[in-house]
C-alpha positions in Angstrom: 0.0 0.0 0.0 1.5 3.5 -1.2 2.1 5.7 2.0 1.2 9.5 0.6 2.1 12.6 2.2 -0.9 15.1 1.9 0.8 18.8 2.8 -2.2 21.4 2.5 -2.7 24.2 5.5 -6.6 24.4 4.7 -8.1 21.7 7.1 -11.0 21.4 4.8 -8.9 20.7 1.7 -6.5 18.7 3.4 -9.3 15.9 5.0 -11.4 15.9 1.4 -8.0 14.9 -0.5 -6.9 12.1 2.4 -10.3 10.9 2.1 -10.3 10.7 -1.7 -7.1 8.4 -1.5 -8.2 6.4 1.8 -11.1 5.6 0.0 -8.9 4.1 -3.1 -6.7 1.8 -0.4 -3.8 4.7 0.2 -2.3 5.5 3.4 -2.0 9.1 4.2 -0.9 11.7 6.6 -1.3 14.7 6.3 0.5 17.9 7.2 -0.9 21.2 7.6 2.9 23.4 7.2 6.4 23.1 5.3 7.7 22.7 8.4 5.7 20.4 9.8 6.1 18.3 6.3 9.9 18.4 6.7 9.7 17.1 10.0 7.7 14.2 9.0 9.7 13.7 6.0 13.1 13.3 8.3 11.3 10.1 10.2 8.8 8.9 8.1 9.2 6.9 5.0 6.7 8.1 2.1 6.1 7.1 -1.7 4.4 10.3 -3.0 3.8 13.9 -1.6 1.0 16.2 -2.6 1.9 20.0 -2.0 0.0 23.0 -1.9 2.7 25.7 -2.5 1.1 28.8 0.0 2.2 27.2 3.1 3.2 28.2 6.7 6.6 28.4 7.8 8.8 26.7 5.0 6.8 27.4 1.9 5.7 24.8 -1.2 8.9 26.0 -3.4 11.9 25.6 -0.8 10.6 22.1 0.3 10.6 21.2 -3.1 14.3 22.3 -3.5 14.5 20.7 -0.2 13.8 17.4 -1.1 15.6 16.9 -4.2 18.8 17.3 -2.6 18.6 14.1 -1.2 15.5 12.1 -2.8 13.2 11.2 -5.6 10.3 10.7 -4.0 7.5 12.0 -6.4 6.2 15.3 -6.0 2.4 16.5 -7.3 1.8 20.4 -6.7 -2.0 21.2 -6.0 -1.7 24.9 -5.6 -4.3 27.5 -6.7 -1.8 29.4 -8.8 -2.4 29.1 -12.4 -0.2 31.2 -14.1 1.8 29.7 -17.1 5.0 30.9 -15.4 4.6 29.6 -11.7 3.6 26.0 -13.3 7.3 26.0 -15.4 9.2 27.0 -12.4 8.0 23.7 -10.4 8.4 21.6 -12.6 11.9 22.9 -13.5 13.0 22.7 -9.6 11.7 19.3 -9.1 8.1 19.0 -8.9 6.8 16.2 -11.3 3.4 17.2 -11.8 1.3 20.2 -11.2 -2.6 20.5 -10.7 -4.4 23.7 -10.2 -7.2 24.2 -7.9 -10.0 23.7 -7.9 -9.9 20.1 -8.8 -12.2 17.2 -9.6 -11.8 13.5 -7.5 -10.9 11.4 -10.5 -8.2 13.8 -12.2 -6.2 14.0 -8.3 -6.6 9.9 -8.5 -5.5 9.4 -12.6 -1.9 11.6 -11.8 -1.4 10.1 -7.9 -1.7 6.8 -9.6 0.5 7.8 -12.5 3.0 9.3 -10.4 3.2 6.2 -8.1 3.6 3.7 -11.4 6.6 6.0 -13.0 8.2 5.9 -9.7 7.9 1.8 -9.3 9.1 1.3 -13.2 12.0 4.2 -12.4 12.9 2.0 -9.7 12.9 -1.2 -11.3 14.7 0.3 -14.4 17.5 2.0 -13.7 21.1 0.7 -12.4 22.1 2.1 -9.0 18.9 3.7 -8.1 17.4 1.1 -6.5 19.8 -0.2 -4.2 23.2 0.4 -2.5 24.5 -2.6 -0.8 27.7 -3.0 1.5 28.4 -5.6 3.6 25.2 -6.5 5.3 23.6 -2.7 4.8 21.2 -2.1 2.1 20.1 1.3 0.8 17.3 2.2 -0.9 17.3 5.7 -2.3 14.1 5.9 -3.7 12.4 5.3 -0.7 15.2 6.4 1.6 15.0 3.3 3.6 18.3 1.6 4.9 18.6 -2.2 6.3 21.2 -3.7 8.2 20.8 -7.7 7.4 16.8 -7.2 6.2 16.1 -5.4 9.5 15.0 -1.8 8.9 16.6 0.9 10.6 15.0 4.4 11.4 17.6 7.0 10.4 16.9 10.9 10.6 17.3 12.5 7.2 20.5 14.2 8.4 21.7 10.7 9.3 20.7 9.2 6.2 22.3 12.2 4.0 25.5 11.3 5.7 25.6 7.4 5.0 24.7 8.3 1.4 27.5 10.1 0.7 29.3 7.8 1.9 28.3 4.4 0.6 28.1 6.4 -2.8 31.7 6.8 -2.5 33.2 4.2 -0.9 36.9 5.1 -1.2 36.5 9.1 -0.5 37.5 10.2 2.9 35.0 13.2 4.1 36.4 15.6 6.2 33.9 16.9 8.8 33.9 20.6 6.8 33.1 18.7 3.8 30.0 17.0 5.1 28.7 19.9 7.0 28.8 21.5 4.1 27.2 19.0 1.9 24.6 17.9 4.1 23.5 21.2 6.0 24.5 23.3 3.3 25.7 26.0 5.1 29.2 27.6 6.4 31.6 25.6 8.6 32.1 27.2 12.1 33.9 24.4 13.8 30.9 22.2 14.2 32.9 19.2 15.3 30.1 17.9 18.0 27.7 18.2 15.7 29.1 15.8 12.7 30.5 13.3 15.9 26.9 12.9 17.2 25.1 11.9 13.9 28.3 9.2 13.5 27.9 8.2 16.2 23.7 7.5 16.1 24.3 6.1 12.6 27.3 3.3 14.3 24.7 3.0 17.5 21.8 2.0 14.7 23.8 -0.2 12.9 25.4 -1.8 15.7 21.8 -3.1 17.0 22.3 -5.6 14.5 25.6 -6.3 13.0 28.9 -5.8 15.4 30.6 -4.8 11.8 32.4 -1.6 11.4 31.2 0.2 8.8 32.4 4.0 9.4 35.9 4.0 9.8 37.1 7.4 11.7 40.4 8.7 9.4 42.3 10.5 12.6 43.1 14.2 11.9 40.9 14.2 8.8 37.0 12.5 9.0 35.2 9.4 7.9 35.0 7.0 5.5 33.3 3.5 4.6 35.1 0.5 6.5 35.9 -1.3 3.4 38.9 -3.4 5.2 38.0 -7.2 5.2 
């Protein structure tokens, strides 16, 4: 059963479109801000998101650009801007399908259904998208779910950001400047603790279940993959 995110601040709008998919056998939750969205987003695994763009707190366009720094989750924009211009930018910045409001039942249920089927065939189809394995750790980007010997782990998205850079290169040894940069995309002040801590969750999480080492600390420079036998 596809898990959809349903990220509309009008209560009234927001029940009527989880109801319209609850009643076709989805599973939704539904969020009511960007920021609230994000939040779910960092613990929560979904397979589609349907965003108004006039939201609360982080608005419809900066979680798009968000989210596809780190995932490929499908994005539907239900927004009651119409203009030619606004429709382009979306889809430009990430969003794979815009629907203007108002809209009727059975066009909302024709693209989520759509969306969801692209998604499974993208997944299917192309090499290196669908999983990243290492020793008894599978990643799956598309979904952003990670398993350590079939048992899945519950990673926060900063967490998660972090392993994928480095399972996607194996052999590359990240200084802590370089992943604070990369994953918080922001400037470096020193922010040693804060790298340490999310290493240190991500060895705790795997640890539950294999007593493997699979972040190997490079003294005096960062972290890599363990790759030694």
């Amino acid at each position: 059963m596809a898990h959809i995110l349903v990220v509309e601040d009008d209560a009234d709008i927001n029940r009527i479109l989880c109801r319209y998919l609850e009643k076709v056998n989805y599973e939704t939750t539904a969020a009511f801000s960007g920021s609230e969205a994000k939040l779910l987003l960092s613990v929560k695994t979904f397979d589609l998101i349907l965003l108004d763009l006039m939201l609360p707190g982080i608005n419809g366009e900066e979680l798009v650009a968000d989210i596809r720094k780190s995932s490929f989750i499908p994005i539907m924009i239900i927004s009651a801007k119409s203009a030619l211009e606004d429709k382009v930018k979306l889809l430009k910045s990430g969003a794979d399908d815009y629907l203007v409001k108002p809209f009727e039942r059975e066009e909302v249920l024709a693209r989520v259904d759509a969306l969801l089927r692209r998604s499974r065939d993208f997944a299917d189809k192309v090499p290196g998208r669908n999983e990243i394995s290492f020793k008894q750790l599978t990643m799956r980007p598309v979904s952003r779910e990670v398993f350590v010997k079939g048992n899945l782990i519950g990673l926060t998205s900063h967490e998660y950001e972090i392993l994928y850079l480095l399972l996607k290169y194996p052999e590359r040894v990240f200084t802590k400047e370089q992943l604070y940069q990369d994953i918080w995309k922001s400037g470096y002040y020193g922010e040693d603790n804060t790298i340490n801590v999310h290493i240190s969750n991500i060895r705790k999480k795997i640890k539950d279940f294999d007593e493997d080492s699979y972040i190997k600390t490079v003294w005096g420079i960062g972290f890599k993959l363990d790759t030694a036998l």
